[in-house]
N, C-alpha and C positions, 0 to 999 in steps of 0.2 A: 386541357386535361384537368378532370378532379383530383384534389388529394387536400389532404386533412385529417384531424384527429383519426374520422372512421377506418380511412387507408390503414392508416402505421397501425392501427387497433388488431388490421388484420395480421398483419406481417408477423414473421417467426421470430421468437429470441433467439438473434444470435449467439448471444452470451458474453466472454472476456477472451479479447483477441489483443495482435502485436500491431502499432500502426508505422510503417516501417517505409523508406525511402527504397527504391529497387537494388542500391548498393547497401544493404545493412541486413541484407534478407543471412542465413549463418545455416549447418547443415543440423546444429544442434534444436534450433527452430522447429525445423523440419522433419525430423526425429520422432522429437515429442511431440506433435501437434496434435495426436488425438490425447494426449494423458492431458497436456495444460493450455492449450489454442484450442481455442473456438473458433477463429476465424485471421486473417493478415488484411489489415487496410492499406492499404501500398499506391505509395503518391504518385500521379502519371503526368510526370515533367511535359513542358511542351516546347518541342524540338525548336517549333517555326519560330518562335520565339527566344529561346535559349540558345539556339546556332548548332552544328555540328559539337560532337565530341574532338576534344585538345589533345593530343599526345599526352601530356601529361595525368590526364586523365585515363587514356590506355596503361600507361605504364604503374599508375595506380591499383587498375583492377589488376593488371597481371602480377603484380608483387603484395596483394594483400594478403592478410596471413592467415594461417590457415584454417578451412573451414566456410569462409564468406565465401558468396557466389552473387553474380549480377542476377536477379530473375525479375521482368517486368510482370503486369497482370498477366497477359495471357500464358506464360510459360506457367506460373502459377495456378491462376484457377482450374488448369486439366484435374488436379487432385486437390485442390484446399479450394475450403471457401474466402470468397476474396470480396470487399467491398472497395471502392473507391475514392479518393481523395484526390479532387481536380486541382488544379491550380493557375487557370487562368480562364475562369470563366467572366468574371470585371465585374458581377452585375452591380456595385455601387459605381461606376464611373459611367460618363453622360453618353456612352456610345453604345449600341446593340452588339448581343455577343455572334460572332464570327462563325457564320454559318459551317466553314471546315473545321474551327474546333468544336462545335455540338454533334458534329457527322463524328469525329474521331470518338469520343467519346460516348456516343450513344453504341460504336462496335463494338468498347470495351466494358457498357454496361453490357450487352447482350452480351459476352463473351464469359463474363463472372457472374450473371445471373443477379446482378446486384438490387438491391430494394429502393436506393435512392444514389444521389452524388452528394459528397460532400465536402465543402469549399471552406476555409477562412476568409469570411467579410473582410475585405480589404484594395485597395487598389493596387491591383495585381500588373495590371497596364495602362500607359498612358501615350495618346498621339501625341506629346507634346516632350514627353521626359523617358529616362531610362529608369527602370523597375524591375522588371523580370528577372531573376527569377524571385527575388525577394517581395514584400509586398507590405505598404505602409498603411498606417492609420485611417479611416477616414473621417470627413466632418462630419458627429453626429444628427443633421439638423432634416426637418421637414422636407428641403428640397435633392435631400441624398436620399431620401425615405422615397419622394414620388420616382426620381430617378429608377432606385432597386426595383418596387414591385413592378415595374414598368419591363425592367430587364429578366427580371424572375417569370414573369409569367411568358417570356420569348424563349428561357433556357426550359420551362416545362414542354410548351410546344413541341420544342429540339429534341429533346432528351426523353420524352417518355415515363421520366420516372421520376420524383419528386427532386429538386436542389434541396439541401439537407444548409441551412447557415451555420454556420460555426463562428461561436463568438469570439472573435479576433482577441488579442492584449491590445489592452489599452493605458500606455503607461500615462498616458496626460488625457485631461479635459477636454475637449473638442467639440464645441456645439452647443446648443442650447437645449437639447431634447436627453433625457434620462436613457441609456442606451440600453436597458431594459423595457424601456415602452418603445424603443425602435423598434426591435424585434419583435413584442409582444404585435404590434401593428403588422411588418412585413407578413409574419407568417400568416397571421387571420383574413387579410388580403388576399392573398397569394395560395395558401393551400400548405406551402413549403414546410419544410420540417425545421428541427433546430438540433444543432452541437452544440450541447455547453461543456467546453474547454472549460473545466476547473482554475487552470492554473495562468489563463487569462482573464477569466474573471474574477479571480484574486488580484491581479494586477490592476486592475477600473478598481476595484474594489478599495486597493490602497492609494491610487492617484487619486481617489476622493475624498479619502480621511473616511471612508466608513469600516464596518465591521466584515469580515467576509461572509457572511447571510442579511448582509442589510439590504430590505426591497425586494427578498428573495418573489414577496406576493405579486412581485407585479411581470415576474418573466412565464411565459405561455406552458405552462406546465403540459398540455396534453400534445403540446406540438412537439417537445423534448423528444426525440428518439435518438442519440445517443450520447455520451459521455466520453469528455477526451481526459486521460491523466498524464503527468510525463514527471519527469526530474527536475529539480529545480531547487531555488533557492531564496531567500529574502537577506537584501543588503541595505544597508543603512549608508546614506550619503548625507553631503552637507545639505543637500535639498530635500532630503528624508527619506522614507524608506522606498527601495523599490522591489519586486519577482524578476529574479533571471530565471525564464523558460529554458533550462537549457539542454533539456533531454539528454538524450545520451545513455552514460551511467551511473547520473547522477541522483540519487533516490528523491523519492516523493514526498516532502513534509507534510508533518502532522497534521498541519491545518487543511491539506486540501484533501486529506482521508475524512477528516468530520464536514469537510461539504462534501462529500462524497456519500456518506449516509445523509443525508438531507434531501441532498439531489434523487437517490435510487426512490424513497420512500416516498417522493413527493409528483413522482412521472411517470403516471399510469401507463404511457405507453414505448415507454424505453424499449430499446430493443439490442443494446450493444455497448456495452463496456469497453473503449479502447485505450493501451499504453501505449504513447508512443515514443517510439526506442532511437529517434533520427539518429546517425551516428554514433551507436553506443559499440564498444567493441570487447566486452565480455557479456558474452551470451547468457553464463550463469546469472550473471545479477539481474537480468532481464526477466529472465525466468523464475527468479526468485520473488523480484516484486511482483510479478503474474500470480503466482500461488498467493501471497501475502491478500493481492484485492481480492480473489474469487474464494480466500476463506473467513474473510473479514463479513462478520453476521450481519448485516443487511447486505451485502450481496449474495450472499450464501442465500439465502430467503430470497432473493430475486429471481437467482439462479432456479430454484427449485419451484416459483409460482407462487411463494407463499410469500404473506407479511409476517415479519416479526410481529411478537405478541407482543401486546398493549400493558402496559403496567398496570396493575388493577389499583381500582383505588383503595382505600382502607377502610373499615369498619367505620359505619357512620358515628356509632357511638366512639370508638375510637377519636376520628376526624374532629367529633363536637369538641369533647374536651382538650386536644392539642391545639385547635384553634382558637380557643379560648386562654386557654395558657399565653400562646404568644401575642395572643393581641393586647391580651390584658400586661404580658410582660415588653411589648413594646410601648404602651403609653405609659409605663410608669418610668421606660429608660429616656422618653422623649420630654417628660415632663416633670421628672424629677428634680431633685434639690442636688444632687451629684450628679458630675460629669460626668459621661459616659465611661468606662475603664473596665477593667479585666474584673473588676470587683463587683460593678454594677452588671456587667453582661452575667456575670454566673448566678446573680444574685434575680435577676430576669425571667431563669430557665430553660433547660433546653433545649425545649422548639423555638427557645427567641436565638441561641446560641447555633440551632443550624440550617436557621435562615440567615444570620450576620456573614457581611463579605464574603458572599458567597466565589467570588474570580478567586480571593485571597486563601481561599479554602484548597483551589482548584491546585491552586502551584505551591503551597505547604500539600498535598497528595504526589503531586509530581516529584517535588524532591524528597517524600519518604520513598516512592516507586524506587525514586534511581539511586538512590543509602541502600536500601534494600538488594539492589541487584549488584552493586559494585561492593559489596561486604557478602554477600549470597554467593557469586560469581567465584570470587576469591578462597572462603574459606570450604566450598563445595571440590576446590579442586584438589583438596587431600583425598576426598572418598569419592570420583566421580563414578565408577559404579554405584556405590551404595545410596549419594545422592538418584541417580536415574532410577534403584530399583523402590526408592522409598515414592517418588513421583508416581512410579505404575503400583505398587501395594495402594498407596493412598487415593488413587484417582485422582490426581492433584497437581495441577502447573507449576511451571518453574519457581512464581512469584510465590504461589502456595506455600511451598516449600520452604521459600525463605524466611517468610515471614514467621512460621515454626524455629527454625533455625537459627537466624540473628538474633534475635531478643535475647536466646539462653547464653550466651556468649557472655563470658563474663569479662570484668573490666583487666586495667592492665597489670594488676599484680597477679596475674597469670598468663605462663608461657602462650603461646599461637596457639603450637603445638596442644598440651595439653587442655586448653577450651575446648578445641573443633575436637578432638579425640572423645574428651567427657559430652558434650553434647551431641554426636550425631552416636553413642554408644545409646544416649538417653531416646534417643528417636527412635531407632532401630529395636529397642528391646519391649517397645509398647505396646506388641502384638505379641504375646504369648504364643500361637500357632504357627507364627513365620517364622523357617527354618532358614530360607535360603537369606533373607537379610543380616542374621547375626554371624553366618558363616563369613559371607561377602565380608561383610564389614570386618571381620579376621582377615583374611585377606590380606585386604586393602590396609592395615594394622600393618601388618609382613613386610610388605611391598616399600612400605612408608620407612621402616627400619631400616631397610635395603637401601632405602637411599641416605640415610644419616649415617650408616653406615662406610657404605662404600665398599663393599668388601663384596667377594663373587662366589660361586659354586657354595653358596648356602639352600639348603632345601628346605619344605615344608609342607606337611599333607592337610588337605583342606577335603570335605564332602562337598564342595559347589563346581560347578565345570563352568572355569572363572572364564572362558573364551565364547561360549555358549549365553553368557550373560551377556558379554560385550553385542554380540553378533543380537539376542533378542531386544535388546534395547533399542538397536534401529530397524526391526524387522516389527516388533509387536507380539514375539513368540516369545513368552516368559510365563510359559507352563513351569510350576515348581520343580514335575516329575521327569522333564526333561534337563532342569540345574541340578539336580541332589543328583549322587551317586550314590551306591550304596556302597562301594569300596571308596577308601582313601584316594584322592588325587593329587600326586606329587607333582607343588612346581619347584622349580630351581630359578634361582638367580645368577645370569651371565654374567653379571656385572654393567653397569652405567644403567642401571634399571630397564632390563632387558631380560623378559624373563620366558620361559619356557615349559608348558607341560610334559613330564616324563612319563614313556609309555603310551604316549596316544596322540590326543591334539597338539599340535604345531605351535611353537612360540605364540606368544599374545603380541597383537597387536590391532589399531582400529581403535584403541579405547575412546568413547566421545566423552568429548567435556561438556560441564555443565555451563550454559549462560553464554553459548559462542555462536549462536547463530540468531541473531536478533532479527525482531521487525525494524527495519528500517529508519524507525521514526523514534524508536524505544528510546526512555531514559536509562541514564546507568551504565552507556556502552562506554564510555572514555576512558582514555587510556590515563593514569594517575601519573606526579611527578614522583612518587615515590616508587614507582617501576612496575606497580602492579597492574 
C-alpha cells in the first residue's frame, strides 16, 4: 500500500478531540461533543494479551461514580467520530506483527472509518519478557530502524491504512542515532505517518540537556499528522530534571503549549489535535483545557484553514537607522573603557537595551503578568460587576484592565478601602456617555457598606437592573437599554450580604468574579500566605 505526505495531504481535519481509555469515556463528553469534540481517540486494549477481565475490575466499573460509562470503539463510533490508538502492534521488536491482531484491528478501522492507526513506538511485547500491557523504551540504533520499517510495511499490508508512529517518552539516552532522524527515516521508507506527543518529546528533550525545540529541523514535518497533548509535570531530582506524563487531570504546562504553536505552524499536513485524558475524573477540567487549546491563536487559525499573519516588518528607513543605532551602540559597549553596567547599557540606547538578555526580559514580563493579576484579582473583588462591565465598555481583557488599575493604587498611607474606591470611581467616570457604569459602580459602593456595616433591611434605589448585569456578563447581553430603567430600582439588604430586588427581580445571585477562571498555565493564580 501507498501512503505518504500526498495521502494525509488528502485527508479531512479532524480537528481537537479527547484521547481517552474505554474506562474514562463520562456522559458530560458526550453531551458536548458537537459544542467542543471533534472527534474521541480511544485506546483498543488487547485482550489475548492482557488476559480476561478481574473481579475487581467488574466491581470497579459497577461502583464508578457517577456519569462514567465503559464504551469501546465500536459502541462509540455508531454517533462520534472515533480514531484509533493500538497497543500492541510491536513494530520495533524483531518479530512480525500477529496476523489476528491486524485482522482485529483492521474491523475496527473499518468500523470507525478511521484515516490511519496510531501506536507509541515502543516494545509493547516480548517472546522472552512480561510487558503488556505497559510498554518500554526502545534502543535507538540502525538495527531497530531496519527491524521497524520491516514491521511497518507488514502492519500496512494488514491494516490498509497508514500506522500513524507516535513518538514514545524517552526519559534516557538509548542508542547511537538522534531519535529525530529515526523517524524522520521510518516514515520516508515506509510511507507511515507520525504522532508527536508534545509531552514525550519534551521528556528526550530534557534526558538530553537540550532546549524543547532543539533539532526541531530535522523531524519529517509533512509526515506529522497528528499531535498528542496531556497533563503533566517537570520535577527536579538528584539526577536532574525529569516530565511526569501523567494525564489525568492534571493540566498542561506552559512549555508544551509554546511547542504546540511551533508544531501546528510547522505541519502542513496535520490533521488532529488530540488531549489525552487517561484516567482523569473530572470531566469539567478536561473540557476546560479542550477550549483552552482550540482557542489558543495558532490553533484557532488551524482550525479555520488559515495561517496566522506574519509580522510585518518595519519601514526600511525605520530598520536603517535602529540598526544602526544598535550596532553602533553594541561596539562601543563591547569595546569601551567601562564595564558593561546599568549606566553603559542606557548610555548604549535603546535598540541595544531591547536586544540585551533577552530570556531575562522574558521572566521580569512573567512576574510583572503575575504582580499584576494577584493585585488585579484582589482589589477587582470590591467591584466585580463594575470591573466585568468596564472589560466589555473597553473591549479590553482581564490583564488590560489591570494594568489600568494597579499602577493608580496608591501606596500604603492609604486605606485598601479608599484606593480601590478612588481608583475604579477614576475609571469608570472616563466616559462621559456611560450611564450604566457610574450607576453600577453605586451599587457596588451600597453593597460594600452593607458589609462593613453588618446591619440588615437597609434599602436603596439604583437606575441599573443589578441582576440583568450579572446575568449579561456571562451571556454577552449588555445592551445599556436593557440595564437602565427608567424608574428607580429598589434593592434591599437581608443581611450577610444577601441581597434582594423589590417589586420585580428575585434576589441576586451568580455574581462572577473577576480573575477566577484561569488558563491553566497562567501566572498570578497562587494562593498568598497572607490569605489572599
Amino acid at each position: 500500500m501507498s501512503f505518504g505526505p500526498e495521502y494525509f495531504s488528502t485527508l479531512p481535519r479532524y480537528g481537537v478531540g479527547l484521547g481517552v481509555n474505554p474506562s474514562d469515556m463520562h456522559e458530560n463528553y458526550l453531551d458536548r461533543a458537537r459544542i467542543d469534540l471533534d472527534f474521541f481517540e480511544v485506546t483498543s486494549p488487547a485482550v489475548r494479551h492482557q488476559g480476561p477481565v478481574n473481579y475487581r475490575e467488574i466491581q470497579r466499573r459497577r461502583t464508578a461514580p457517577a456519569g462514567f460509562r465503559h464504551l469501546r470503539i465500536p459502541e462509540l463510533a455508531a454517533d462520534h467520530r472515533v480514531l484509533v490508538h493500538s497497543t500492541d502492534l510491536n513494530p520495533v521488536y524483531p518479530q512480525a506483527p500477529e496476523q489476528d491482531g491486524l485482522d482485529s484491528l483492521r474491523s475496527l478501522v473499518a468500523v470507525a472509518d478511521a484515516p490511519w492507526v496510531t501506536e507509541d513506538l515502543g516494545v509493547w511485547l516480548m517472546s522472552e519478557r512480561h510487558v503488556y500491557p505497559y510498554f518500554m523504551q526502545f534502543p535507538v540504533t540502525d538495527t531497530t530502524l531496519a527491524v521497524t520499517v520491516d514491521n511497518v510495511h507488514r502492519i500496512h499490508q494488514g491494516l490498509g491504512v497508514p500506522f500513524n508512529a507516535e513518538f514514545p517518552p524517552m526519559t534516557m539516552e538509548v542508542g547511537d542515532m538522534h531519535a529525530f532522524d529515526f523517524f524522520r527515516t521510518l516514515v520516508s521508507e515506509t510511507g507511515a505517518g507520525m504522532c508527536l506527543d508534545i509531552g514525550h518529546v519534551l521528556s528526550y528533550q530534557i534526558a538530553r540537556g537540550a532546549s524543547p525545540t532543539a533539532d526541531f529541523h530535522r523531524l519529517p514535518w509533512d509526515h506529522i499528522t497528528e499531535i498528542h497533548l496531556a497533563g503533566g509535570g517537570i520535577d527536579l531530582h538528584s539526577h536532574g530534571y525529569q516530565y511526569d506524563d501523567s494525564h489525568g487531570d492534571a493540566p498542561v504546562i506552559s512549555v508544551c503549549f509554546d511547542m504546540l504553536d511551533e508544531i501546528v505552524k510547522a505541519a502542513p499536513n496535520l490533521r488532529a489535535i488530540t488531549l489525552e485524558v487517561f484516567g482523569a475524573k473530572v470531566p469539567r477540567k478536561a473540557l476546560a483545557s479542550l477550549r483552552t487549546i482550540r482557542e489558543r491563536p495558532s490553533v484557532a487559525a488551524w482550525l479555520e484553514g488559515r495561517n496566522e499573519p506574519a509580522t510585518p516588518l518595519p519601514p526600511l528607513a525605520e530598520a536603517r537607522a535602529r540598526t544602526r543605532e544598535a550596532v553602533v551602540g553594541m561596539y562601543d559597549l563591547l569595546h569601551g573603557g567601562e564595564k558593561v553596567s546599568g549606566k553603559t547599557l542606557a548610555a548604549a540606547g535603546e535598540p541595544v537595551l531591547q536586544s540585551f538578555a533577552q530570556a531575562e526580559q522574558k521572566r521580569w514580563e512573567y512576574d510583572r503578568i503575575q504582580r499584576l493579576r494577584m493585585h488585579g484579582t484582589n482589589v477587582s473583588s470590591y467591584f466585580p460587576l463594575t470591573a466585568g462591565w468596564l472589560m466589555h465598555r473597553e473591549q479590553i481583557e482581564e490583564i488590560e484592565l489591570f494594568e489600568r488599575l494597579v499602577p493608580r493604587l496608591g501606596g500604603s498611607e492609604v486605606t485598601m478601602w479608599d484606593k480601590v474606591n478612588t481608583t475604579f470611581e477614576a475609571l469608570v467616570t472616563e466616559r462621559p456617555d456611560d450611564r450604566v457604569g457610574p450607576e453600577l459602580f453605586r451599587a457596588e459602593q451600597w453593597m460594600n457598606a452593607c458589609a462593613a456595616a453588618r446591619s440588615k433591611d437597609e434599602t436603596a434605589e439604583f437606575t441599573v437592573r443589578v441582576q440583568r448585569v450579572i446575568t449579561g456578563l456571562k451571556t454577552g447581553c449588555l445592551a445599556p437599554n436593557r440595564l437602565l430603567s427608567d424608574e428607580p430600582v429598589t434593592m434591599r439588604h437581608l443581611g450577610e450580604c444577601r441581597f434582594e430586588m423589590v417589586g420585580g427581580e428575585s434576589d441576586l445571585h451568580d455574581v462572577p468574579a473577576v480573575g477566577t477562571a484561569p488558563h491553566p498555565t497562567e501566572p498570578g493564580r497562587a494562593a498568598c500566605c497572607s490569605g489572599q
